[in-house]
C-alpha positions in Angstrom: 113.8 121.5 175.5 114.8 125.0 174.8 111.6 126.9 173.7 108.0 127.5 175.1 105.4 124.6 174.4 104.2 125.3 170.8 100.5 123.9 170.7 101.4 122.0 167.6 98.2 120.8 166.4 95.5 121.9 163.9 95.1 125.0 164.3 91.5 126.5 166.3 89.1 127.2 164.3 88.2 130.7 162.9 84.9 130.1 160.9 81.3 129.6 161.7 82.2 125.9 159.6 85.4 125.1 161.1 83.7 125.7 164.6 81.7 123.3 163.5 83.6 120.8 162.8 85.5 121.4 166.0 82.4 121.0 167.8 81.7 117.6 165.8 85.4 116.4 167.0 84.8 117.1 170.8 81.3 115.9 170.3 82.5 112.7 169.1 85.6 112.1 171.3 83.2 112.9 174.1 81.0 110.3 173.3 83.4 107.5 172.6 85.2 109.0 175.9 82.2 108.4 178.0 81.0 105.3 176.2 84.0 103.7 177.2 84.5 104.6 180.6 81.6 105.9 182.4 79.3 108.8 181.6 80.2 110.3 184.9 83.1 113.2 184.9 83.6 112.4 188.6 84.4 108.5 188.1 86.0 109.1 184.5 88.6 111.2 184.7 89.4 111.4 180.8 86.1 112.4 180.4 86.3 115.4 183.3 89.3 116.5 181.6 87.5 116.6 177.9 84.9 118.5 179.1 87.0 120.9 180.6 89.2 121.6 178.0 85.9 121.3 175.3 84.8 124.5 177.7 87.9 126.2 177.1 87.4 126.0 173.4 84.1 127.6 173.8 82.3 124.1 172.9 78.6 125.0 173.2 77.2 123.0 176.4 74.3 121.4 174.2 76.6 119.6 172.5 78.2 118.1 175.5 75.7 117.1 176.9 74.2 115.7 174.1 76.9 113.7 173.0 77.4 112.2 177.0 73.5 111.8 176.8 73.6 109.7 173.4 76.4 107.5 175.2 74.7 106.4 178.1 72.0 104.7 175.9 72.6 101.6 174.3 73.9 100.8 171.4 75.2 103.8 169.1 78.2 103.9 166.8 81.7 101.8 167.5 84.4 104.1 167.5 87.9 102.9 167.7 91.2 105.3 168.4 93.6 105.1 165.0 97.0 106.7 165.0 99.1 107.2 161.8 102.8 108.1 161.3 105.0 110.1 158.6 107.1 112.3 157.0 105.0 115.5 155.8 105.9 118.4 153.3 110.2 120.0 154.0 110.8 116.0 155.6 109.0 117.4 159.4 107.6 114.4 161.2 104.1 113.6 162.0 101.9 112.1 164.3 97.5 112.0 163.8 95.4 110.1 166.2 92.0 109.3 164.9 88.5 108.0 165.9 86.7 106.0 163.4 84.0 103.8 163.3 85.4 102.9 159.8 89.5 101.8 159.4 89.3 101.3 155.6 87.8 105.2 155.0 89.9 106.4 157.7 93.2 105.6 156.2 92.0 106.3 152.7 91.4 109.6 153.8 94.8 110.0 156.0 96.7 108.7 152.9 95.7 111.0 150.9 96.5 113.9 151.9 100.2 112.6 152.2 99.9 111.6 149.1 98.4 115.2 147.4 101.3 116.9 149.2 104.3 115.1 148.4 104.7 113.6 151.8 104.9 110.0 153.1 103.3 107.6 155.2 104.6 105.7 157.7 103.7 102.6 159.6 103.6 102.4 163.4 106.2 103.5 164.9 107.6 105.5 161.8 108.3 109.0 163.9 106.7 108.3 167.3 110.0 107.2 168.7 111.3 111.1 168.1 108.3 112.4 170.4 107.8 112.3 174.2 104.3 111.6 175.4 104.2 114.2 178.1 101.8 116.3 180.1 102.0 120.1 179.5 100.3 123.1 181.4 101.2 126.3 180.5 100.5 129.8 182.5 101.3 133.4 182.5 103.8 133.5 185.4 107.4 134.8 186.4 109.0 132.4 188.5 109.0 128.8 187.4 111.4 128.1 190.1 108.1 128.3 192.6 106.9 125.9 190.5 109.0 123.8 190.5 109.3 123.6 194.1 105.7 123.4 194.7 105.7 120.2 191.9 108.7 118.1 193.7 107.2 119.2 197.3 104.3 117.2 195.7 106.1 114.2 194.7 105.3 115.1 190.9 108.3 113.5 188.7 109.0 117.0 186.5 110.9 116.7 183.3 111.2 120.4 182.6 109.7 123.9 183.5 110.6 126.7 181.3 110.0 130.2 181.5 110.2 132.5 178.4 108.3 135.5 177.4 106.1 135.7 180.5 104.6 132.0 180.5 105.7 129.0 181.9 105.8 125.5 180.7 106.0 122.5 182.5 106.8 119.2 181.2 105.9 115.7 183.0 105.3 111.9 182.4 102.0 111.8 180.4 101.1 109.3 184.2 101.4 113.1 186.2 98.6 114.6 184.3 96.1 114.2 187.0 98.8 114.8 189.9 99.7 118.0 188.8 96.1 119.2 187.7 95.2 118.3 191.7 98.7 120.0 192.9 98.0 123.4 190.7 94.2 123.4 192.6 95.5 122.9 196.1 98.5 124.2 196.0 98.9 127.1 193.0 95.0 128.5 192.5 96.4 131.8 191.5 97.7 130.4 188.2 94.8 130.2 185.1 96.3 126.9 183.2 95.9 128.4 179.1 97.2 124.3 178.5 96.3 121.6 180.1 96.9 118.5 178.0 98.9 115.1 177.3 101.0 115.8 173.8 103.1 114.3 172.0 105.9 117.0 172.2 108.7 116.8 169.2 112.5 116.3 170.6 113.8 118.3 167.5 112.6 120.9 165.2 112.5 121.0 161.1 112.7 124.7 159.9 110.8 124.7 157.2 111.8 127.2 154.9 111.2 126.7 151.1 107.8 128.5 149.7 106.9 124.7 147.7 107.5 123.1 151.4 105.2 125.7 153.1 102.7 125.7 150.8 102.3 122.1 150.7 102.6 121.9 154.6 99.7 124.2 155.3 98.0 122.6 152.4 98.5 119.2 154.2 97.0 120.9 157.7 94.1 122.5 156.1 92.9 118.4 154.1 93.8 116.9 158.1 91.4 119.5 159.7 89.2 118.4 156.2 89.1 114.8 157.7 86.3 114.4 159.9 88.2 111.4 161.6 90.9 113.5 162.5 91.1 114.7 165.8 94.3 116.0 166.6 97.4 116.5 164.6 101.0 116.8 166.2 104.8 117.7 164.3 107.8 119.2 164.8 107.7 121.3 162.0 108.9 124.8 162.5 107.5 127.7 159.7 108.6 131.6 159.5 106.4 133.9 161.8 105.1 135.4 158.3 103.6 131.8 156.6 
């Protein structure tokens, strides 16, 4: 792919009240996570993984376990995954999955902030077709070609492993996520994964480059991270080091 795995999603947040918001997403895909397949990490993979990663962002505990807590009752809120498609500010294309327990807000919400930034909505399929659903770990390392041994020796189907600037990459089928998780454990302990996630990964870039374009781009990030449906937010948009 010829660069390093850009995390190209909202970005973390900084704030006491973007933290907690981010706590409110995990709390929430946690529950709907668990709700649906088991409150159990060790018999619901998905959910092992969301913990893991909710860790990672410094998710308080609490809120874990209260939100894994609150779906092994009955009853509670129905949510239901949403995933829209567009064209966002300089023509970049964009992907945001959703959980909602309400379709008619959701979109309302998603729609507008196209709308307030110039940019375009899509219907399914729109843009997805110019991303690859993948599996990406990422790690301060030197020789990916280790790797990559170590990933065939364990019959892991590798679509790339790049090395640049003192961290490697590795690209899979979004199916390998839980093969390579298991091979890096048994096989590669001395590596700390920094990513560990399925993405939808862009197969081309937009440079966005115009000051109107940028402004309306990180205007359109900052009303998605608004949404409290939103959960994560992919594009192939690239923006100079400085915006």
């Amino acid at each position: 792919m010829g660069r390093a795995f850009q995390n190209r999603k909202e970005s973390m947040a900084k704030t006491a009240g973007q933290k907690t918001k981010v706590y409110s997403k995990y709390g929430k895909a946690i529950y709907a996570t668990a709700k649906s397949g088991g409150s159990d990490p060790d018999g619901n993979l998905a959910l092992r993984s969301l913990i893991e990663k909710a860790k990672k962002d410094q998710v308080p505990s609490h809120v874990i376990e209260k939100a894994i807590d609150k779906a092994s009752g009955a009853g509670g809120e129905d949510y239901s995954e949403a995933r829209y498609e567009g064209f966002g500010p300089g023509n970049c294309m964009v992907i945001i999955d959703c959980l909602t327990d309400n379709g008619n807000r959701t979109i309302k919400d998603v729609r507008q902030c196209f709308t307030k930034t110039h940019s375009k909505i899509g219907s399914t399929g729109t843009v997805s077709h110019m991303f690859d659903h993948q599996a990406v770990f990422a790690f301060k390392g030197e020789d990916d070609e280790v790797v990559l041994e170590n990933l065939m020796m364990a019959d892991i189907d590798v679509t790339d492993v790049e090395l640049e600037d003192g961290v490697i990459t590795v690209y899979a089928p979004h199916t390998e996520f839980y093969k390579i998780k298991t091979a890096f454990a048994e096989t590669m302990p001395e590596f700390t994964l920094e990513v560990e996630e399925i993405s939808w990964v862009p197969q081309t870039y937009v440079d966005i480059t115009e000051e109107e374009d940028i402004a309306n781009f990180q205007k359109f990030m900052a009303m998605l991270e608004d949404c409290d449906d939103v959960q994560q937010v992919y594009h192939n948009a690239d923006l100079p080091n400085d915006a």
